[in-house]
Structures are given as C-alpha cells and as structure tokens.
C-alpha positions as CSV (number, residue, x, y, z in Angstrom):
1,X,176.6,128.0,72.4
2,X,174.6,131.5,73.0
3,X,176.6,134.7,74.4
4,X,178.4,133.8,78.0
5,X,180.5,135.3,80.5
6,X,182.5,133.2,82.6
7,X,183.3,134.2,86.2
8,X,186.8,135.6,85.8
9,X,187.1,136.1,89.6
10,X,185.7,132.4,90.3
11,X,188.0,130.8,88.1
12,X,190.9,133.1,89.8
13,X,189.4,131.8,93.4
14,X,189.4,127.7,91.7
15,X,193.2,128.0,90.6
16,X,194.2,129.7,94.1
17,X,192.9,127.1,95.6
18,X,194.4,123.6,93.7
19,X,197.9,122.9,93.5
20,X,199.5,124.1,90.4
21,X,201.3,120.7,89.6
22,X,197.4,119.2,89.7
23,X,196.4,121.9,87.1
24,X,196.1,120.3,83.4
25,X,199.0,122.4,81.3
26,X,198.2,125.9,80.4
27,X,194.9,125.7,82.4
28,X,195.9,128.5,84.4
29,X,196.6,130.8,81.4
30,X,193.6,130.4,80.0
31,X,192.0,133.0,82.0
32,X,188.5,133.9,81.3
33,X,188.0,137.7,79.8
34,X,185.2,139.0,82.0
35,X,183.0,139.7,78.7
36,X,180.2,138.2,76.6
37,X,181.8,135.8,74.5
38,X,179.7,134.4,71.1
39,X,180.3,130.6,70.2
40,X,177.2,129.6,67.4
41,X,175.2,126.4,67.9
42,X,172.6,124.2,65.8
43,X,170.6,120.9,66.9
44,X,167.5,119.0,65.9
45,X,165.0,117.7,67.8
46,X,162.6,115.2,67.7
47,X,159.5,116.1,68.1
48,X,158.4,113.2,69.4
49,X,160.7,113.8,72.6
50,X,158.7,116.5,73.6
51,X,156.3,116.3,76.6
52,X,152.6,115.5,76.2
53,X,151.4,119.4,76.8
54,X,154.5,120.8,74.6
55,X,153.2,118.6,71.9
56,X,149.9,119.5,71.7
57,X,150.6,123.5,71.6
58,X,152.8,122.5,68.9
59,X,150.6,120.5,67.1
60,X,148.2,123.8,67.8
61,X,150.9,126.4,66.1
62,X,151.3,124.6,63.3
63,X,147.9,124.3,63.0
64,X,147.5,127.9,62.2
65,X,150.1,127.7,59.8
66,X,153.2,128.7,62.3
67,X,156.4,127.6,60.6
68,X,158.9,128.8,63.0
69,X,159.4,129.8,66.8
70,X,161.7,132.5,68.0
71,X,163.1,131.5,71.7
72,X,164.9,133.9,74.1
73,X,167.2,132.4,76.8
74,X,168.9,133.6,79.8
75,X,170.6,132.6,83.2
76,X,173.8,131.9,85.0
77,X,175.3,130.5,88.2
78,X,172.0,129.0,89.4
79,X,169.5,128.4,86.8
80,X,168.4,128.9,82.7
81,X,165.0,130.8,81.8
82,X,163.9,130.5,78.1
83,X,161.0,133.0,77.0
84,X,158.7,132.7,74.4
85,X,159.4,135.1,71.6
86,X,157.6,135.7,68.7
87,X,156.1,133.2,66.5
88,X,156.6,133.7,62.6
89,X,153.4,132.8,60.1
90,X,153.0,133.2,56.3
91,X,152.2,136.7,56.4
92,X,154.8,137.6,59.1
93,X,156.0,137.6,63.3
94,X,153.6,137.7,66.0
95,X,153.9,138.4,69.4
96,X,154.1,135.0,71.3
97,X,152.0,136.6,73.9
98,X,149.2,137.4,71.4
99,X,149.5,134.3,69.9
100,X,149.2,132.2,73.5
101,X,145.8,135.0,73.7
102,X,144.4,134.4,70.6
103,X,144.8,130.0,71.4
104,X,143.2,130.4,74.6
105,X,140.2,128.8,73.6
106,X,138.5,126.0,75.8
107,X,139.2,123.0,73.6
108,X,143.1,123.9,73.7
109,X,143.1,124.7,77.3
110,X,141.2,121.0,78.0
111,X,143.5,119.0,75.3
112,X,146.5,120.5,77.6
113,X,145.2,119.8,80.6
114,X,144.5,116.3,79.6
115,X,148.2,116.2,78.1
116,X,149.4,117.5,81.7
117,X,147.5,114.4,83.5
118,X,150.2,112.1,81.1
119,X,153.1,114.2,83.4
120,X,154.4,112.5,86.4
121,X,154.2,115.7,87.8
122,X,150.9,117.5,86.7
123,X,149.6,119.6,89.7
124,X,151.2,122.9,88.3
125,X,149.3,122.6,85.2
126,X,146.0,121.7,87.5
127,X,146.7,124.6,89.6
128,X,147.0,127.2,86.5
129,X,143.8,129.3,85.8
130,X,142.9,128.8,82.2
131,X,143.9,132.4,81.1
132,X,147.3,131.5,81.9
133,X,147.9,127.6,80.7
134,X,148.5,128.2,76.9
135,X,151.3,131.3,77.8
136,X,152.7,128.6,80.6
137,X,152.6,125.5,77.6
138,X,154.5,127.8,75.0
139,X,156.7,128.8,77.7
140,X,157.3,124.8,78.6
141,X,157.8,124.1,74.8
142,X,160.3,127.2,74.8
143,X,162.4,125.6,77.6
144,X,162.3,122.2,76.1
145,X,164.0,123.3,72.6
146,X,166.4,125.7,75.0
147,X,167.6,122.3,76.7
148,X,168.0,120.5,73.5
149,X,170.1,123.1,72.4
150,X,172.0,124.3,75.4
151,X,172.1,121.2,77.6
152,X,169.7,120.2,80.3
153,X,171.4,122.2,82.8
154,X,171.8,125.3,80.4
155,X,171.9,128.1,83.3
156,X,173.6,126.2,86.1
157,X,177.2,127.1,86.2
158,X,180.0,129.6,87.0
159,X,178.7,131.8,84.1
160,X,176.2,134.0,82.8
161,X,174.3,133.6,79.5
162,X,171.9,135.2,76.9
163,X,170.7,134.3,73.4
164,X,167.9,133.5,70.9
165,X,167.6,131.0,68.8
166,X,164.8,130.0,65.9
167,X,163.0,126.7,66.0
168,X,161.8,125.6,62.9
169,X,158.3,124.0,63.7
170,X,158.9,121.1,60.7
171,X,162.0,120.1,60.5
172,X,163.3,120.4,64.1
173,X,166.1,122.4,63.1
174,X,167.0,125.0,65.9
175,X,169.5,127.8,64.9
176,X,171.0,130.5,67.7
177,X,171.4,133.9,66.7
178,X,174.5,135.5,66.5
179,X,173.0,138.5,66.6
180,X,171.0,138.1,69.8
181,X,170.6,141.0,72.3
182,X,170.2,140.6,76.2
183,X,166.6,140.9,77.2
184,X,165.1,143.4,79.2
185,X,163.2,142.6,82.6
C-alpha cells in the first residue's frame, strides 16, 4: 500500500456512533495515528488487460526503447489521481511530459484515436485536441497500473494517500516506493 492517513476524527465519529458490544474486539483501540503511515506493495499486470489506447502508447514507449515507467499517485476521501512521472530509457529518465511531446506525432495520435473508438465510452478522447491526446493516454495508462496496484477504488475512502511506484514496461512488475514524497500542485 503507498503512504496513507486515516481519518482519526472519522473513525472517532464511526465508534461514537455503534454500540460497543457490536464492535469486533479491540476495534476501538486501534485508533488511527493521524500521520502518514508506509505499508510496501508489489503486483503484475497483464498487459493484455490494459485498454485499447493504454496499449498502444505502450506498445509506442517501448518502441523507443522505454524499459520502465515512474507513476505518481494521490487522493483520499473522494477519489485517486495517478500522474505520469518520468519515463526511464537506456541512457537515462525523461520527463513524461517531454516524452508525451516528443510522441505527438500524427500516426500515434490517429492509432489512439482509433484505439479510443474500441472504448464503450470514446467521446473524451474524440473531444481531445491532438496536442493533448498522447499526455491524456500516458496519463490513462498511469491510472490503469495505479488501480492494479492500489485497487480500483484507490482514492475513495476515509483516508488520504500519496506514493510512486515503477512499472516495469516488460515484465509487468510494479514496485511502490518507500521512499516516495507527496507531490506538489
């Protein structure tokens, strides 16, 4: 799990509220602390699972010879943001921004767009001006590794969370950092 805060006062307001005898034993002693707490995770994924446009800007990064794909995450009570971070090549990181730049060529920009049209729901990607569909798409494939991680509803809770984690465009492995830093903005 990344770096997460429960809601010390909510989980004061949850016990007030049930009847002690309907409490599991000890619940009520496990108080939350109020600080960011670390637990370390690891999953795989299966490429395969990923959506038609994620798929294709993968397929582009490694491509250029992109072996692995730094992810920041964030979010709490309502919902989980994960951010494209840098991406890591043979000669070393780059700036996922420059990277999404440097891609946004017109054949990857059409081969996303007709990915998109294999969604269910496709008009965001049709309403996206093609400066901006290849930062949106490595966004999209950040978010879908953060979920396969996390959870689907990473974000959504009584809580609040930050983290980073390393994708490893091959294998599938995905590796947290413990040494992750809140992000700025």
């Amino acid at each position: 799990m990344p770096f997460i805060r429960a809601d010390a006062a909510m989980f004061d307001e949850i016990v007030g509220e049930m009847d002690p005898e309907d409490l599991p034993p000890g619940f009520a002693d496990q108080r939350p602390s109020g600080e960011f707490e670390y637990e370390s995770a690891e999953a795989k994924y299966d490429f395969a699972e990923l959506e038609p446009p994620a798929r294709v800007m993968l397929d582009a990064l490694r491509a250029l010879g992109a072996s692995h794909f730094i992810v920041h995450y964030d979010g709490g009570y309502d919902e989980g943001f994960a951010h494209a971070g840098d991406v890591r090549f043979a000669n070393g990181l780059m700036d996922a921004r420059e990277v999404a730049e440097a891609m946004a060529k017109p054949p990857l920009i059409a081969e996303i767009r007709a990915a998109a049209e294999k969604l269910k729901y496709s008009g965001y990607y049709k309403q996206l001006e093609d400066s901006k569909i290849v930062g949106h798409t490595l966004d999209d494939l950040a978010h879908q590794l953060a979920s396969k991680l996390l959870g689907d509803g990473y974000g959504t809770g009584e809580y609040e969370l930050y983290g980073s984690f390393t994708a490893d465009l091959n294998s599938g492995e995905i590796v947290d950092d413990p040494n992750a830093k809140p992000q700025k903005g």
